[in-house]
C-alpha positions as a Markdown table, in Angstrom:
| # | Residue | x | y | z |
|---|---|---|---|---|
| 1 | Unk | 47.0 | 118.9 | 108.9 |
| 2 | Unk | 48.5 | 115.4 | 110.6 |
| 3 | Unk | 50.6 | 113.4 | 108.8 |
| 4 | Unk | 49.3 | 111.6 | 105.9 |
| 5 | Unk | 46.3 | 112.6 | 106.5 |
| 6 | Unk | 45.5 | 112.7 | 103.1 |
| 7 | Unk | 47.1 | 108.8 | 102.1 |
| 8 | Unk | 46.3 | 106.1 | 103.9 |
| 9 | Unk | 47.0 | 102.2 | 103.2 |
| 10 | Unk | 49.7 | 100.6 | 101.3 |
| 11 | Unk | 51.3 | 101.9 | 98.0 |
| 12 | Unk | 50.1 | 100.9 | 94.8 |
| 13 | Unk | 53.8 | 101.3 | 93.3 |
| 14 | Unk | 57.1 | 100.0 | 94.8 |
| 15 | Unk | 59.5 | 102.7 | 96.7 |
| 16 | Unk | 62.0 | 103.8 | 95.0 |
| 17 | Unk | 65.3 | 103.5 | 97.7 |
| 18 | Unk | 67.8 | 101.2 | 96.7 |
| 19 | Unk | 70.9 | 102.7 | 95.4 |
| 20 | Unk | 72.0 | 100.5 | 92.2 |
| 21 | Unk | 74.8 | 98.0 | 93.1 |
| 22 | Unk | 78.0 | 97.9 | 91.0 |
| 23 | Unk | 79.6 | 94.6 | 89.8 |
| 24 | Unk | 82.9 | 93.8 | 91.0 |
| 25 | Unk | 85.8 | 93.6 | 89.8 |
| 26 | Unk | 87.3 | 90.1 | 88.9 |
| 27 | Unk | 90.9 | 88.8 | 89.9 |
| 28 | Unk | 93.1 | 86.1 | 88.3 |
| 29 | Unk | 95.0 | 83.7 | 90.3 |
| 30 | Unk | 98.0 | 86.2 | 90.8 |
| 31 | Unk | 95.6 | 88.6 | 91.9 |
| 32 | Unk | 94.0 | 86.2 | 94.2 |
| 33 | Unk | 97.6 | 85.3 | 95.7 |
| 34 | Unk | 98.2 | 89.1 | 96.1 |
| 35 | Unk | 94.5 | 89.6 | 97.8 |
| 36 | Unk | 95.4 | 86.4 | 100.0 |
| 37 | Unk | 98.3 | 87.4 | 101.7 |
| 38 | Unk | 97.7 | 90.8 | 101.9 |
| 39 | Unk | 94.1 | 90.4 | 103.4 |
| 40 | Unk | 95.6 | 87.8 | 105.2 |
| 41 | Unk | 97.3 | 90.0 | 107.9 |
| 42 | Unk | 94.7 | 91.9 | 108.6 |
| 43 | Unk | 96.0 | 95.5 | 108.3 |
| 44 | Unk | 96.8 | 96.1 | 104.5 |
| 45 | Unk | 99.8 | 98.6 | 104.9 |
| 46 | Unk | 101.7 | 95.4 | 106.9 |
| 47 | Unk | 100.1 | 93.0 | 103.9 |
| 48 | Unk | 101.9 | 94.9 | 101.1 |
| 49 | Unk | 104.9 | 94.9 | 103.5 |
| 50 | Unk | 104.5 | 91.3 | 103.9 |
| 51 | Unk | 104.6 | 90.3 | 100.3 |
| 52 | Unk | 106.8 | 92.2 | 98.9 |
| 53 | Unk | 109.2 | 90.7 | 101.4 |
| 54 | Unk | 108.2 | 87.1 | 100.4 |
| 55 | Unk | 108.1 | 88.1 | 96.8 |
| 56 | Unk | 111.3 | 89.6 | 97.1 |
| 57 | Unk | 112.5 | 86.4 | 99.1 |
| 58 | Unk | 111.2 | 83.9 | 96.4 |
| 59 | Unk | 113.0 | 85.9 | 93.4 |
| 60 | Unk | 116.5 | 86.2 | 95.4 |
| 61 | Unk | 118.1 | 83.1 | 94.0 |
| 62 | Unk | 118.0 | 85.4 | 90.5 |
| 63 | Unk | 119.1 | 88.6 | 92.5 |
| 64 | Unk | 121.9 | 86.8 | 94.2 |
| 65 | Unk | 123.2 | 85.1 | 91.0 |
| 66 | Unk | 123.0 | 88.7 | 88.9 |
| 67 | Unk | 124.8 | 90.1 | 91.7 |
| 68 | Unk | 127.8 | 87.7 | 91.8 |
| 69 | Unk | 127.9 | 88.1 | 88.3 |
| 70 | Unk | 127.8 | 92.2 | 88.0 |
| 71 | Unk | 130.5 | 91.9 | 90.8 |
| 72 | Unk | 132.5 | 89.3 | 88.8 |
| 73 | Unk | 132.3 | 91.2 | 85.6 |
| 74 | Unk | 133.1 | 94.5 | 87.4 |
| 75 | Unk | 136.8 | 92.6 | 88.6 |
| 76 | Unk | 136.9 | 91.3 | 84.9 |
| 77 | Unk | 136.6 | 94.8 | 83.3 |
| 78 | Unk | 139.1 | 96.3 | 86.2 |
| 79 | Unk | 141.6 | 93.7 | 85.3 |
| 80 | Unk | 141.4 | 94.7 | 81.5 |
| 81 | Unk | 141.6 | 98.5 | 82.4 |
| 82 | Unk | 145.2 | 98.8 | 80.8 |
| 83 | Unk | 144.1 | 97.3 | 77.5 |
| 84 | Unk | 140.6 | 98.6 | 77.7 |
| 85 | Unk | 142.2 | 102.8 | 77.8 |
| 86 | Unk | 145.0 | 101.9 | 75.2 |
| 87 | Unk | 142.1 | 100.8 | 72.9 |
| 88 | Unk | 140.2 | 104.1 | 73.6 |
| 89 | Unk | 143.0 | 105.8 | 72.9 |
| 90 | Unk | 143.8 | 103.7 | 69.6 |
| 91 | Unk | 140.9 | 104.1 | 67.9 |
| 92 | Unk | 139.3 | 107.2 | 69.3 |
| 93 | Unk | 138.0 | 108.4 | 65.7 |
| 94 | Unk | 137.2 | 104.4 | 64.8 |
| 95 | Unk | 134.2 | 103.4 | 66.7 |
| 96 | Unk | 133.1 | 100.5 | 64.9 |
| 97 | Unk | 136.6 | 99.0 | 65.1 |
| 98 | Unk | 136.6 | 99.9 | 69.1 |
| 99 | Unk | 134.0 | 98.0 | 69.6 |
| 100 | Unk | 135.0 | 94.8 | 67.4 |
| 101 | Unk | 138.3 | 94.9 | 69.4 |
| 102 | Unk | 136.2 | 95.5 | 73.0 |
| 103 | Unk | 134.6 | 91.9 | 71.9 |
| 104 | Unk | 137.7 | 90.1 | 71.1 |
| 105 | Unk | 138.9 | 91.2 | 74.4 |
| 106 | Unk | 136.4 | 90.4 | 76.4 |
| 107 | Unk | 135.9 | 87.0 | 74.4 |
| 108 | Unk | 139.9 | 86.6 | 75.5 |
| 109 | Unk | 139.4 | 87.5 | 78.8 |
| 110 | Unk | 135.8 | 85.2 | 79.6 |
| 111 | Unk | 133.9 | 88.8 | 79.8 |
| 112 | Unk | 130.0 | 88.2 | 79.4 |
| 113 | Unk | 126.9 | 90.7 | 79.6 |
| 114 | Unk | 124.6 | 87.7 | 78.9 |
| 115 | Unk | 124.6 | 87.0 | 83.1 |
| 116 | Unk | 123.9 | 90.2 | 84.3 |
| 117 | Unk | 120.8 | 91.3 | 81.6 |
| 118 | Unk | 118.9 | 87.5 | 81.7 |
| 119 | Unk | 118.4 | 88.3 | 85.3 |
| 120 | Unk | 118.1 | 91.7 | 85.2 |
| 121 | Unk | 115.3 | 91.2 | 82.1 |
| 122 | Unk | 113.5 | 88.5 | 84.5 |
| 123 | Unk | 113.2 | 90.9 | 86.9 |
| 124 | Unk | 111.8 | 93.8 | 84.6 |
| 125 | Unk | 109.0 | 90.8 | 83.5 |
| 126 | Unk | 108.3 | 90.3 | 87.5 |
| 127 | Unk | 107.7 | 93.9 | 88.0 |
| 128 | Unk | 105.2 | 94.3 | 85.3 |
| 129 | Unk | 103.2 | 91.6 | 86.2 |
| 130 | Unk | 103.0 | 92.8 | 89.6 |
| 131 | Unk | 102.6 | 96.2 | 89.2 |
| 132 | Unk | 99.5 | 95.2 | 86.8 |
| 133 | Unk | 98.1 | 92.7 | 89.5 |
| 134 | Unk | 98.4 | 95.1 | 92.3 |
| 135 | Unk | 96.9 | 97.7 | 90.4 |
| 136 | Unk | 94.0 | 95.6 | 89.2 |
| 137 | Unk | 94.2 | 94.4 | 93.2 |
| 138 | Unk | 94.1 | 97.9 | 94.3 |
| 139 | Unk | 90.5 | 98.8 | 92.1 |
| 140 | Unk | 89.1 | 95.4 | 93.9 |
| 141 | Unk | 89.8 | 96.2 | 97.3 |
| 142 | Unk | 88.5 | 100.2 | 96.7 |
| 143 | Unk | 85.5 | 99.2 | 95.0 |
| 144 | Unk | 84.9 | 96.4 | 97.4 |
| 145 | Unk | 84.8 | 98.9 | 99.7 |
| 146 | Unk | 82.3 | 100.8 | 98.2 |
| 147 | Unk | 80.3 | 97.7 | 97.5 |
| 148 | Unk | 80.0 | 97.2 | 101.3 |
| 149 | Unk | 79.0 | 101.1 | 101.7 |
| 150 | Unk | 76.2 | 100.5 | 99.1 |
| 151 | Unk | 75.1 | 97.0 | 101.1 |
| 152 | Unk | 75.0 | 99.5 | 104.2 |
| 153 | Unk | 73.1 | 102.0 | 102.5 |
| 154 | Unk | 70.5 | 99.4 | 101.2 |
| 155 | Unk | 70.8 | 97.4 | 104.1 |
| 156 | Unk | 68.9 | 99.8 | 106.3 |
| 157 | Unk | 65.5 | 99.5 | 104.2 |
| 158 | Unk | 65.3 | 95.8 | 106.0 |
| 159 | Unk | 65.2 | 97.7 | 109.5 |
| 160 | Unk | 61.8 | 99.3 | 108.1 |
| 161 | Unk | 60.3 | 95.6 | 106.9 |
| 162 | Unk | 57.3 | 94.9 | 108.8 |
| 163 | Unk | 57.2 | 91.2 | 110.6 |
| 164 | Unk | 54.3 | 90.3 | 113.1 |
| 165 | Unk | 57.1 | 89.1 | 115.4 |
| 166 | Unk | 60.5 | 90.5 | 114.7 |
| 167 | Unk | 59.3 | 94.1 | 113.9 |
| 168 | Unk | 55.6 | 94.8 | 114.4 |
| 169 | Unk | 56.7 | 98.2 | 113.9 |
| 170 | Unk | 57.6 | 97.9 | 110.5 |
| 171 | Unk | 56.0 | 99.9 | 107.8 |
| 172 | Unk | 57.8 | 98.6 | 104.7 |
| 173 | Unk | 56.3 | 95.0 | 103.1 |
| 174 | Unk | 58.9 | 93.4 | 101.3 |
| 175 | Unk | 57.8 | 91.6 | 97.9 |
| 176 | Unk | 59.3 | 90.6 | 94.2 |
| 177 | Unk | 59.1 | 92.7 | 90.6 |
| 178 | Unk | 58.9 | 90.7 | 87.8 |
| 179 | Unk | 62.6 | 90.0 | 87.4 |
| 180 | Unk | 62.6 | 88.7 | 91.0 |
| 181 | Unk | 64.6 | 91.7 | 92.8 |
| 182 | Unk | 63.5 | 92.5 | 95.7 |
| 183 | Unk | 61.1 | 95.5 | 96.5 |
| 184 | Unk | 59.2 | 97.4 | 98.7 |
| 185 | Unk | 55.5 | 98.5 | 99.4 |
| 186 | Unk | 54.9 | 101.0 | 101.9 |
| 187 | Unk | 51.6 | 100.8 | 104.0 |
| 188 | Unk | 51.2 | 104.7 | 104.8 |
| 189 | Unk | 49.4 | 103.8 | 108.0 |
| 190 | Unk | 52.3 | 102.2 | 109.4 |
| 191 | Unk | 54.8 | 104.9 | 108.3 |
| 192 | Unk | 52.5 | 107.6 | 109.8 |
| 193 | Unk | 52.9 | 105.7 | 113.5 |
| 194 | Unk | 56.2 | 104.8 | 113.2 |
| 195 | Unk | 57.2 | 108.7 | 112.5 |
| 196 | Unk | 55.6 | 110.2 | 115.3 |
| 197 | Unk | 56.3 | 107.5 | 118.0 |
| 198 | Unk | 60.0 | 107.7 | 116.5 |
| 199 | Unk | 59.9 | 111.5 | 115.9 |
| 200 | Unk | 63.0 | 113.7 | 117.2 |
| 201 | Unk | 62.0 | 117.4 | 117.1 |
| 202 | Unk | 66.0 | 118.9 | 116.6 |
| 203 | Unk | 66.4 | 115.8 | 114.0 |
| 204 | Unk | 62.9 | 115.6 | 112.3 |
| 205 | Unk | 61.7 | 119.0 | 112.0 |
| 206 | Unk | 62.4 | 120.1 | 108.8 |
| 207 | Unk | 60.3 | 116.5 | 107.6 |
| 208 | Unk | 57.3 | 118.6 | 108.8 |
| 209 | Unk | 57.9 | 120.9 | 106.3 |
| 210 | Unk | 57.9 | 118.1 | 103.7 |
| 211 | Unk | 54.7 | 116.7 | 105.2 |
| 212 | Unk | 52.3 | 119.4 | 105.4 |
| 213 | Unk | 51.5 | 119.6 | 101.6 |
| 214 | Unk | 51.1 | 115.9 | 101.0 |
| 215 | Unk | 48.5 | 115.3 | 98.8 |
| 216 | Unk | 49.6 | 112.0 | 96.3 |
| 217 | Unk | 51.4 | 108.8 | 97.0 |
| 218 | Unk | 54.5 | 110.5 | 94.7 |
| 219 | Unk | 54.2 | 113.5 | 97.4 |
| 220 | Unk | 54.1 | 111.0 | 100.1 |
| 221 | Unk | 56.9 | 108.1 | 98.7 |
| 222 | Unk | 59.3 | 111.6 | 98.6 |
| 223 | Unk | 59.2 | 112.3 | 101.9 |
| 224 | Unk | 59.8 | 108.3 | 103.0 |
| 225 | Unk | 62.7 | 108.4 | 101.1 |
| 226 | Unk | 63.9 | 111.3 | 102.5 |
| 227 | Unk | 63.5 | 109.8 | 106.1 |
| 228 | Unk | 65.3 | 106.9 | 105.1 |
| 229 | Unk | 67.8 | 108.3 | 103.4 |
| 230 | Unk | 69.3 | 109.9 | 106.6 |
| 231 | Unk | 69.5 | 106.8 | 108.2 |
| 232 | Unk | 71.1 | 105.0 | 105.5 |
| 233 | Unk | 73.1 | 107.8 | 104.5 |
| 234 | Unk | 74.7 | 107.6 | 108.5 |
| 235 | Unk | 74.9 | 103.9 | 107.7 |
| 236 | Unk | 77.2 | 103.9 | 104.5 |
| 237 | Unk | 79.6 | 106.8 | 106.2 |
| 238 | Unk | 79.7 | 104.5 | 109.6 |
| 239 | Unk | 80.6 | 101.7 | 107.2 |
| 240 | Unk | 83.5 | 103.2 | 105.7 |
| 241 | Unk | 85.0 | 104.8 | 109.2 |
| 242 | Unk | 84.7 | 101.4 | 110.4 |
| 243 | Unk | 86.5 | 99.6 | 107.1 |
| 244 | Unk | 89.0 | 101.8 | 105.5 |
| 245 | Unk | 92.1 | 101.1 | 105.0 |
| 246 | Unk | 94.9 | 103.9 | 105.8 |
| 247 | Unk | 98.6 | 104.3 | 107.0 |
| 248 | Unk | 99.2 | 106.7 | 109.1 |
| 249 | Unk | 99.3 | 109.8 | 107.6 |
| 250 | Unk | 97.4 | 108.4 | 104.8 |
| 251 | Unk | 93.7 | 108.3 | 104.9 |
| 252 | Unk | 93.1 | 105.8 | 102.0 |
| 253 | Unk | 95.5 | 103.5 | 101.5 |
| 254 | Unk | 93.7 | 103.0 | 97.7 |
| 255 | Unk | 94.3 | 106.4 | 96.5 |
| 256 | Unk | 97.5 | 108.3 | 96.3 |
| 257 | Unk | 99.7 | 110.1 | 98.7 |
| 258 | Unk | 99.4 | 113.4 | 97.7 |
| 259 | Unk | 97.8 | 116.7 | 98.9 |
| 260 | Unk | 96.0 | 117.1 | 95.6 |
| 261 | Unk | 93.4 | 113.9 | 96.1 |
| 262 | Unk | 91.1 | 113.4 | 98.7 |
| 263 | Unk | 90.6 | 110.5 | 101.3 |
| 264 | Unk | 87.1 | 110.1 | 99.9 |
| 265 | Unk | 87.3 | 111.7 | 96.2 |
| 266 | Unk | 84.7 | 113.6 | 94.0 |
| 267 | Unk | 82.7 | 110.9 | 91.7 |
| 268 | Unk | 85.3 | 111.9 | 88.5 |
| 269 | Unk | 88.3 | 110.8 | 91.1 |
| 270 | Unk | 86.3 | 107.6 | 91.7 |
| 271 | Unk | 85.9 | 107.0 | 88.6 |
| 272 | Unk | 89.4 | 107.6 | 87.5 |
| 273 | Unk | 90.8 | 105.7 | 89.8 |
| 274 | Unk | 88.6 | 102.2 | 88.6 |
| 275 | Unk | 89.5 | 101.9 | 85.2 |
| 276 | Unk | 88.8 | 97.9 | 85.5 |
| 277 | Unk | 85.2 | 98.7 | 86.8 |
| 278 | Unk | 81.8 | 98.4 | 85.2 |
| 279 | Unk | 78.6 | 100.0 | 84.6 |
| 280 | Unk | 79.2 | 103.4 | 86.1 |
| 281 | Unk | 77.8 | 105.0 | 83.6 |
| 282 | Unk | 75.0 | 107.5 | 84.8 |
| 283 | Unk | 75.8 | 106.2 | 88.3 |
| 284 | Unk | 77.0 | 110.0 | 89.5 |
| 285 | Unk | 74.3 | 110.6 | 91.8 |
| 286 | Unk | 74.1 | 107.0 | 93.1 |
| 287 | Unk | 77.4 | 107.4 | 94.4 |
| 288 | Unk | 76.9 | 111.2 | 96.0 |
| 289 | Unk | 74.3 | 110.0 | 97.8 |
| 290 | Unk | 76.2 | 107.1 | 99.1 |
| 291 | Unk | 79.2 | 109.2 | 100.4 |
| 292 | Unk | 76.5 | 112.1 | 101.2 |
| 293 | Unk | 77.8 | 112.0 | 105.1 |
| 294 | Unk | 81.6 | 111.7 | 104.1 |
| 295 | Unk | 81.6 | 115.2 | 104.0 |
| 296 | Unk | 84.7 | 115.7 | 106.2 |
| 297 | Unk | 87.0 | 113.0 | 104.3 |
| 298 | Unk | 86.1 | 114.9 | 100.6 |
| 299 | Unk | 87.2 | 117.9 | 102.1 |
| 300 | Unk | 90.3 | 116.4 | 103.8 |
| 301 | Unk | 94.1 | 115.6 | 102.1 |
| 302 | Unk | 94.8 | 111.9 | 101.5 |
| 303 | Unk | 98.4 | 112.8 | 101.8 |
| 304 | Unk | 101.7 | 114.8 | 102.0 |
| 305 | Unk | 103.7 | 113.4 | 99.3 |
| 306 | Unk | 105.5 | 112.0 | 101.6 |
| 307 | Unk | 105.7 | 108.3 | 100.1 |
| 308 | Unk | 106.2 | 109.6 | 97.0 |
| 309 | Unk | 109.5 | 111.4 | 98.2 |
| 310 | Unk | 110.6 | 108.3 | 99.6 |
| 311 | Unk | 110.1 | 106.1 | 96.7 |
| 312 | Unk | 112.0 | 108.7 | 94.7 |
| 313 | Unk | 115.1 | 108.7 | 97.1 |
| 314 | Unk | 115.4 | 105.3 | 97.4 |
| 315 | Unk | 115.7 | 104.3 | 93.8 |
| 316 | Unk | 117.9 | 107.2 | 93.6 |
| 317 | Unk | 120.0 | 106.1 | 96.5 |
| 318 | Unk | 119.7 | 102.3 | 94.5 |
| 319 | Unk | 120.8 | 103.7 | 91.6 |
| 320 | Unk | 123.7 | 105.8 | 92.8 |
| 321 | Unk | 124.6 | 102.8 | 94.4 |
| 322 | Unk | 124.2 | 100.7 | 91.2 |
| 323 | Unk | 126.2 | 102.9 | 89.6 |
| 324 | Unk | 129.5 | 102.8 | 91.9 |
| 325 | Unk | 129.5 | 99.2 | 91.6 |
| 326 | Unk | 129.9 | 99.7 | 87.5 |
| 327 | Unk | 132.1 | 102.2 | 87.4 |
| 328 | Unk | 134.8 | 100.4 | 85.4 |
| 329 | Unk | 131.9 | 98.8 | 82.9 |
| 330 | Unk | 130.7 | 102.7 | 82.6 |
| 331 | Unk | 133.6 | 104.3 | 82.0 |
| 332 | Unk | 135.2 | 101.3 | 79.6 |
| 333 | Unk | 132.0 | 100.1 | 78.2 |
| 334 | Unk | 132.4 | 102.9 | 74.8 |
| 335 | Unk | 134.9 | 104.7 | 73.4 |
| 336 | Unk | 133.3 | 108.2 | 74.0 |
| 337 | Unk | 131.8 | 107.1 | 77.1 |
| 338 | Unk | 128.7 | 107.4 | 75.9 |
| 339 | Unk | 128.0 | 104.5 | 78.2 |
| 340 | Unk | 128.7 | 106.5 | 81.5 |
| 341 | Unk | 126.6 | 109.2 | 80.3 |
| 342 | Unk | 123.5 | 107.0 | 79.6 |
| 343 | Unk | 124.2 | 105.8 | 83.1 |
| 344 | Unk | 123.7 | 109.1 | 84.5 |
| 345 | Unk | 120.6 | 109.9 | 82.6 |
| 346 | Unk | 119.2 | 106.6 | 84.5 |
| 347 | Unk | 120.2 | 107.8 | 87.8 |
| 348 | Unk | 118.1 | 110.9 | 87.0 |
| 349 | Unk | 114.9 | 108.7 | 85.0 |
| 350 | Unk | 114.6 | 105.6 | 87.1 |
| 351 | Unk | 113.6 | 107.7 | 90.3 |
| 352 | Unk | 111.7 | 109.8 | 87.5 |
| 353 | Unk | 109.4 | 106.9 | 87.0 |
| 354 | Unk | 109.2 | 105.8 | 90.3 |
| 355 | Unk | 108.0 | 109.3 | 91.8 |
| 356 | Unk | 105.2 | 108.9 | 88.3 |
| 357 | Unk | 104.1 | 105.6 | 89.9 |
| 358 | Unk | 103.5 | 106.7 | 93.2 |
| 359 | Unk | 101.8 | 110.0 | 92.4 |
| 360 | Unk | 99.2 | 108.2 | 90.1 |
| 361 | Unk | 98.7 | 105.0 | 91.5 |
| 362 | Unk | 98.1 | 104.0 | 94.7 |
| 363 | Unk | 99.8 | 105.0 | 98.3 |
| 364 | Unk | 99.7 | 100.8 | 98.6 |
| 365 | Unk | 102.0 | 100.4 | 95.7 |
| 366 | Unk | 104.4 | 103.1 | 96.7 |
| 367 | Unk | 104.6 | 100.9 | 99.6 |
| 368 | Unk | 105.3 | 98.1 | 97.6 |
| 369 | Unk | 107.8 | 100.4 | 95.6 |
| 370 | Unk | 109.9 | 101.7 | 98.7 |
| 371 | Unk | 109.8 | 98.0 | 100.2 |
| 372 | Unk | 110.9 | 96.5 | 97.5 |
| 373 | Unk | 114.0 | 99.2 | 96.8 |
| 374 | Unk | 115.0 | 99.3 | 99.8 |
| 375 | Unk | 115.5 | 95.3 | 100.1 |
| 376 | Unk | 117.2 | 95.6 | 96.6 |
| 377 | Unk | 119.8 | 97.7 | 98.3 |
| 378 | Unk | 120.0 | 96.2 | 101.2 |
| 379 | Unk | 120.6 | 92.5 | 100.0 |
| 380 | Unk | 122.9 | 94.4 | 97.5 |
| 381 | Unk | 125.1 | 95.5 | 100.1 |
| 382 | Unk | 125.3 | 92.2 | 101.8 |
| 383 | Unk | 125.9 | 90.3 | 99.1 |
| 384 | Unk | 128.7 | 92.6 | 97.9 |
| 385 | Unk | 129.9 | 92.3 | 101.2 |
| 386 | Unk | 130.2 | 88.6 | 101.2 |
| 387 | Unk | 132.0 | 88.7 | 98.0 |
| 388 | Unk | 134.4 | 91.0 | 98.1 |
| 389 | Unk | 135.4 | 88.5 | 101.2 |
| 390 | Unk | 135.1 | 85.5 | 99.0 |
| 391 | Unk | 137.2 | 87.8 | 96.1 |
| 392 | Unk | 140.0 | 89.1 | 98.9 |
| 393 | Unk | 140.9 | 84.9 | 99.9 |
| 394 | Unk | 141.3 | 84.4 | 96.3 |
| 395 | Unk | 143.5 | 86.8 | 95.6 |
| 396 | Unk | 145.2 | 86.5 | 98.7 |
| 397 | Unk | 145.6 | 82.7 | 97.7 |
| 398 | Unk | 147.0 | 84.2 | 94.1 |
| 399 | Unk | 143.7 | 82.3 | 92.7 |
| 400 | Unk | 142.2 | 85.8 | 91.7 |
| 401 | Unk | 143.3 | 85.8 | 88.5 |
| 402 | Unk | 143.0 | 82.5 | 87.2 |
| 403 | Unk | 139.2 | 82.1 | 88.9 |
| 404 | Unk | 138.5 | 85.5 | 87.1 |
| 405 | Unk | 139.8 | 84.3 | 83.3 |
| 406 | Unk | 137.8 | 80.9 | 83.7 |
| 407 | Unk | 136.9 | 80.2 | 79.9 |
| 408 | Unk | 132.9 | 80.1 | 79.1 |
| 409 | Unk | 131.9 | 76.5 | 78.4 |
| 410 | Unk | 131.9 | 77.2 | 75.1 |
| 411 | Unk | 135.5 | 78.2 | 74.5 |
| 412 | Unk | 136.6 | 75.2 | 76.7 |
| 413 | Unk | 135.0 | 73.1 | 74.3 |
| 414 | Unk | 136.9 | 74.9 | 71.6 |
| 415 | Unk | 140.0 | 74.1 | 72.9 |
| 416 | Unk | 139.8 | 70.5 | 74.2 |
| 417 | Unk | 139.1 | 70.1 | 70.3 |
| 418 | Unk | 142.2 | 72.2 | 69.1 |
């Protein structure tokens, strides 16, 4: 039996063959900043570089200042070393006297936490925002991405739309439901010349298989579909080769660097990773058959942990760092030294956290996470640099101690009354 030779004309029903589109996902204006310069460049990996650098840049004023002052302290403390020990010693068994003594010293002697947490607080605020903006940023660009697979997908059904002059070949006949979508007739006729002037024997053949027992338009709009699928199915995977974002060793730069995703994941990994998303209920088998051709990047590792080994070093390296710079506050800080030892624990949590970020979230905002550590520390060392320069003249000038025991406006104020 020839094709269709039991349907003829044009379908009485509309074809079912667009795959549902999902809605996107909105951005505020911090979003849209993020989205702006990262897109901006042109390769996303060098865009999260990019603004972490100039976010990094914008907030260094603050940086700068809490520096100076954790480095000013830190001389304070080591000049009140003497006094700070006998104290510990004094009132070794009497902690709540220590520690009203420890603030009439460091009242005497201009000593101030005040300028090192404000800062320090600001920056914990700037983090948070950003890490939810970049996250929310991150589900935009992915399910963008998806969006223009699903455009691809659908957009091949307008490659079958019959036109007298643009594409007499055409077998589809574009119209409107009642809700005004868009929809499609098929005129059997058409689709019966179109196959076999078009037909491919290694490509087509198992079609024939479909074809010989067509007896109803259902039987008939099934194997259509079919034939259309594996052109749009090609379409959607050519799509994402051709748009994904990775870095280097990454395949998507949306999902995780880790051996345990995938560069294209399973539909619960999908969903997982766009909690900001809507209407994907029931939508499992729309997006199969979207990635149907992506077989090679579901089977394949988005990553080798290697970013998240980095971001863990380098906050360790920043807090290590961190920590030698406070030694005297750490170890004068309490009378038990319970101080040093909650120091320790952060050296040990804060890359902790760090390493949870980047194995849940995005290998983008590890990116962001090593960039922005590794600046830390290295505007850390420079400034330190620069003042224990400015520090050496002034003690070198015997200015050292009096800059250092500067009273705080408010006791100056104090005493021009007295």
């Amino acid at each position: 039996m020839n094709l269709l030779a039991a349907i003829s004309g044009v379908s009485e029903n509309f074809i079912d063959f667009m795959v549902k589109q999902l809605d996107p996902i909105t951005l505020n204006w911090i979003g849209e900043i993020i989205r702006w310069l990262v897109e901006g460049v042109g390769i996303t990996a060098v865009g999260v570089i990019i603004f972490t650098v100039v976010l990094k840049t914008i907030v260094m004023p603050l940086d700068v200042f809490s520096k100076f002052k954790t480095k000013k302290q830190s001389l304070i403390m080591e000049r009140m070393r003497p006094q700070m020990e006998k104290l510990q010693k004094q009132y070794a068994n009497d902690k709540n006297m220590y520690n009203q003594k420890v603030m009439e010293l460091y009242k005497k002697n201009g000593y101030s936490m005040m300028g090192i947490c404000i800062p320090t607080i600001v920056s914990l605020v700037i983090f948070m925002v950003v890490f939810s903006q970049f996250s929310t940023y991150s589900q935009y660009a992915n399910l963008e991405l998806y969006r223009g697979m699903v455009e691809a997908y659908n957009g091949v059904a307008q490659e079958y739309v019959y036109d007298e002059t643009e594409n007499p070949d055409g077998f589809l006949l574009e119209t409107e439901d009642t809700d005004g979508e868009t929809v499609y007739l098929v005129d059997f006729d058409r689709f019966e010349s179109y196959y076999e002037a078009n037909r491919r024997d290694e490509i087509d053949a198992p079609y024939d298989e479909l074809t010989a027992d067509v007896e109803t338009e259902n039987d008939m709009f099934i194997v259509i579909k079919n034939y259309m699928a594996g052109f749009a199915r090609q379409a959607s995977a050519e799509y994402y080769r051709e748009n994904k974002q990775g870095f280097i060793w990454v395949g998507n730069i949306w999902y995780p660097d880790s051996m345990l995703n995938r560069e294209v994941p399973d539909f619960n990994g999908f969903v997982s990773s766009l909690s900001r998303a809507t209407n994907l209920a029931n939508y499992e088998e729309s997006y199969n058959e979207v990635t149907y051709n992506l077989t090679d990047e579901k089977d394949t590792y988005n990553g080798y942990f290697v970013l998240i080994v980095l971001a863990i070093g380098m906050m360790f390296l920043s807090q290590f760092f961190s920590m030698r710079m406070q030694k005297s506050m750490n170890e004068l800080g309490s009378v038990d030294g319970s101080g040093q030892r909650t120091n320790k624990w952060m050296l040990i949590l804060m890359p902790i956290i760090y390493g949870f970020f980047s194995f849940f979230y995005s290998a983008a905002f590890s990116i962001y996470m090593i960039v922005n550590t590794t600046y830390s520390f290295l505007t850390t060392l420079i400034v330190n640099k620069v003042l224990d320069v400015k520090f050496k003249k002034l003690e070198e000038r015997q200015e050292l101690d009096r800059y250092l025991r500067k009273p705080v406006k408010g006791e100056k104020s104090k005493k021009a009354k007295k």
